[in-house]
C-alpha positions as YAML, in Angstrom:
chain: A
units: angstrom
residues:
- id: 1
  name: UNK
  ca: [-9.17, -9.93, 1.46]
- id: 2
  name: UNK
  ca: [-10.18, -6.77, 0.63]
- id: 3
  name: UNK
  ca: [-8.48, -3.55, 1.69]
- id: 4
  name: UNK
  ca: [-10.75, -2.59, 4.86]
- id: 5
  name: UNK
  ca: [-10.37, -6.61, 5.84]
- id: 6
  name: UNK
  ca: [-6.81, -6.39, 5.14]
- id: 7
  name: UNK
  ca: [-6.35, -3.24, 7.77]
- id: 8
  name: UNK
  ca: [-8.63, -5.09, 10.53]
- id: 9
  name: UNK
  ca: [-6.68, -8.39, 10.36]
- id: 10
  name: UNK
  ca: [-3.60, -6.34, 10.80]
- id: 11
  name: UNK
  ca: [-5.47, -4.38, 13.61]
- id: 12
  name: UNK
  ca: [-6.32, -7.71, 15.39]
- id: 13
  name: UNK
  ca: [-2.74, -9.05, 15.36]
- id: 14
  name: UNK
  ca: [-1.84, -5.45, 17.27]
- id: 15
  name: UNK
  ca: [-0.24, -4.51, 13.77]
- id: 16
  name: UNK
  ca: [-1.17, -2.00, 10.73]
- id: 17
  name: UNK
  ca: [-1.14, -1.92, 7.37]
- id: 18
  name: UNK
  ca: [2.42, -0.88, 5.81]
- id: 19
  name: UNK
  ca: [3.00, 3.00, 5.86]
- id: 20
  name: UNK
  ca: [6.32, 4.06, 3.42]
- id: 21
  name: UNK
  ca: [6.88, 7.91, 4.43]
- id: 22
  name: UNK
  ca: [10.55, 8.08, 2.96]
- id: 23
  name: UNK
  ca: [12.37, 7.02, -0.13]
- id: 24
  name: UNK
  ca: [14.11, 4.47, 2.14]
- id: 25
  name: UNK
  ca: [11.53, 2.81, 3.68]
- id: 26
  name: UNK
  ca: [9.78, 1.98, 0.16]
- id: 27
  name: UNK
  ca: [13.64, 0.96, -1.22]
- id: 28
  name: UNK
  ca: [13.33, -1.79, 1.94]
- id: 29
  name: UNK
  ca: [9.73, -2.77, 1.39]
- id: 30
  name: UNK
  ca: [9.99, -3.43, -2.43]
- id: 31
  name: UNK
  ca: [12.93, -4.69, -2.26]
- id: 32
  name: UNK
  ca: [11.10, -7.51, -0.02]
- id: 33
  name: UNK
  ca: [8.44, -8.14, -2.39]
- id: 34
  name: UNK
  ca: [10.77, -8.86, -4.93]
- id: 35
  name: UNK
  ca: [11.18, -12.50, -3.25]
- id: 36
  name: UNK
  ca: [7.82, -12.82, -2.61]
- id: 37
  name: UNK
  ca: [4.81, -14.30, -4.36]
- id: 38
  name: UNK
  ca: [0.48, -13.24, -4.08]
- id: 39
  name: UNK
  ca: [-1.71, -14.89, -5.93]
- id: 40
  name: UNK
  ca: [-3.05, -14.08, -8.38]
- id: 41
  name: UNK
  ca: [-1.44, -10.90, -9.34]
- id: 42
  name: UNK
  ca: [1.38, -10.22, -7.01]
- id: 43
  name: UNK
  ca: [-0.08, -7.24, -5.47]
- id: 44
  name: UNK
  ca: [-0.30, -5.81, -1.56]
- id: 45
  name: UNK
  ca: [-2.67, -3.55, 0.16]
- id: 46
  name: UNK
  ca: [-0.73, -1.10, 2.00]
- id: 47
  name: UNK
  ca: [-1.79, 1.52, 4.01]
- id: 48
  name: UNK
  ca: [-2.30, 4.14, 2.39]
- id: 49
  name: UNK
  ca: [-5.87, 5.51, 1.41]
- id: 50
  name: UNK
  ca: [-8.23, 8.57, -0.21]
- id: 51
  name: UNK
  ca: [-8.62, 10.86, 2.22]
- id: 52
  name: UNK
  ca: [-12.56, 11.53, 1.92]
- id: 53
  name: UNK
  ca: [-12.54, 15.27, 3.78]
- id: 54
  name: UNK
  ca: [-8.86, 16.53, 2.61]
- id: 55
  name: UNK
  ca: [-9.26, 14.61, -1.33]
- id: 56
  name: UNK
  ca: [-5.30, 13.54, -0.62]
- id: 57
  name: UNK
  ca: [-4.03, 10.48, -0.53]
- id: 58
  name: UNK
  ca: [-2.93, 9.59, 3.26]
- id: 59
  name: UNK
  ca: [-1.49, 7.24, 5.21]
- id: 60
  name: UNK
  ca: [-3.45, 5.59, 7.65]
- id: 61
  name: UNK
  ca: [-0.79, 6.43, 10.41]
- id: 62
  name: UNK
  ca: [-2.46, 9.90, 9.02]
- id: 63
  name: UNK
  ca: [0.57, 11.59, 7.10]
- id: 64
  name: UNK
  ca: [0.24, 12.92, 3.66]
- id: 65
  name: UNK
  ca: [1.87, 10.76, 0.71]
- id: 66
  name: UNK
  ca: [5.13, 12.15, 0.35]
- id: 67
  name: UNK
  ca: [6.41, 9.40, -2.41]
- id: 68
  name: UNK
  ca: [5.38, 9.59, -5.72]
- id: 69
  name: UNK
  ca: [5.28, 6.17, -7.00]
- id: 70
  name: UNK
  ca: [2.36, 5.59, -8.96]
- id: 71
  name: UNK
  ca: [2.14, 3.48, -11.90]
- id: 72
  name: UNK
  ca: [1.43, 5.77, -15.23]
- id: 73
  name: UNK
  ca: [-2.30, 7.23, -15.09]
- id: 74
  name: UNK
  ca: [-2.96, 6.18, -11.57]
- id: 75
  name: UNK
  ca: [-4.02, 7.37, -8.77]
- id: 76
  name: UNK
  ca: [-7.63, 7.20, -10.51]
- id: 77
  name: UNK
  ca: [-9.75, 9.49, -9.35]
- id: 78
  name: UNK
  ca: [-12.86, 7.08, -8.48]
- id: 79
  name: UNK
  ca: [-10.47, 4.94, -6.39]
- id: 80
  name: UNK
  ca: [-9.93, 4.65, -2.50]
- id: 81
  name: UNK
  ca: [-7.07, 2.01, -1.74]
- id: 82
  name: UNK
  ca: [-3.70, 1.51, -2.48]
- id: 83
  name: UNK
  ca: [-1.93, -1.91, -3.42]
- id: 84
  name: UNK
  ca: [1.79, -2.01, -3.93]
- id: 85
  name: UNK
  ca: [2.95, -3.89, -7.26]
- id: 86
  name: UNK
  ca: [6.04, -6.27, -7.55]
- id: 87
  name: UNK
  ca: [6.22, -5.75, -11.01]
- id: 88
  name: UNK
  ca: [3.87, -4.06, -12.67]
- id: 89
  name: UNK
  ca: [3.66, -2.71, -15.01]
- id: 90
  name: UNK
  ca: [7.07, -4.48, -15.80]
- id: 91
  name: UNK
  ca: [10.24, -2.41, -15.36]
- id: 92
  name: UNK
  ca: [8.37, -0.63, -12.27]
- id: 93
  name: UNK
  ca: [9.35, -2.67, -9.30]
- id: 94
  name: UNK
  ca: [6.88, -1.50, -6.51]
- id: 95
  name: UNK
  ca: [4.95, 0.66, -7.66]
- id: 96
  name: UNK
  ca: [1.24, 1.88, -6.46]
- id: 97
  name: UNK
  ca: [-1.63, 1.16, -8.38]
- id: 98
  name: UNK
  ca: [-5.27, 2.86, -6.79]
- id: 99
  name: UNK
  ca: [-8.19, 0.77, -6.35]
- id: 100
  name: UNK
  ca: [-11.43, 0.18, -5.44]
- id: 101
  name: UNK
  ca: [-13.48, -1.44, -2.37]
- id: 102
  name: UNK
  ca: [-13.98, -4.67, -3.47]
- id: 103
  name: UNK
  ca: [-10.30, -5.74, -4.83]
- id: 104
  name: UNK
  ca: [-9.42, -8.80, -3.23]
- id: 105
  name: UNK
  ca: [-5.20, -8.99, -2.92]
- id: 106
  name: UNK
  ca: [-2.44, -10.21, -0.08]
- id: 107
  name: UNK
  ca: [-1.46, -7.56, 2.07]
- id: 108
  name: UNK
  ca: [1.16, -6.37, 4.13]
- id: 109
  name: UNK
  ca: [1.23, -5.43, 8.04]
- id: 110
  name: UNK
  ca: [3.78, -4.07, 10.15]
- id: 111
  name: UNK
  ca: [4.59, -3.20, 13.70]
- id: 112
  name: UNK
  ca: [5.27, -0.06, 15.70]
- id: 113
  name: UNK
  ca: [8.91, -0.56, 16.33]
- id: 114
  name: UNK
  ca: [9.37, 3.01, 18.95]
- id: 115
  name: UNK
  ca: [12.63, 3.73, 17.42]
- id: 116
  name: UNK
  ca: [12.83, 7.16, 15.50]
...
């Protein structure tokens, strides 16, 4: 699926795509993926997007990125999604890679749990 499919399947099973506003909340979430497997590149969308009226990256719980965890040269600056790397490039467990519309990857959802 693509990102926008990936946020509306989420969406239909009362979930969203996965929002990482601290350090620790990434640590968990790569961690994860480090056990996991998506064909063909081992890459999630996540939720976080370009902002088309502020030009900042933003999570789609609608907090600014806070993390910096890009891979080298990315965020590019014709790009609109997010994915979330196991590896890649290799060394840099979980890191963010920008891309475009049309990328087709796994993706990750997760629930409101109302604990703070």
């Amino acid at each position: 699926m693509n990102w926008l499919q990936a946020k509306d399947s989420c969406i239909f099973n009362k979930k969203h795509l996965v929002v990482m506003e601290t350090e620790r909340e990434w640590e968990f979430v790569k961690n994860t993926l480090q056990g996991r497997r998506a064909v063909p590149y081992s890459e999630w969308h996540i939720g976080l997007y370009m902002n088309e009226i502020t030009g900042k990256w933003t999570w789609i719980n609608c907090k600014p990125l806070t993390i910096g965890k890009w891979q080298p040269y990315k965020p590019d600056k014709d790009s609109w999604y997010a994915l979330m790397a196991k590896e890649w490039p290799p060394g840099s467990h979980g890191s963010f890679n920008s891309i475009n519309r049309h990328v087709h990857r796994g993706w990750i959802c997760e629930e409101e749990t109302g604990m703070t």
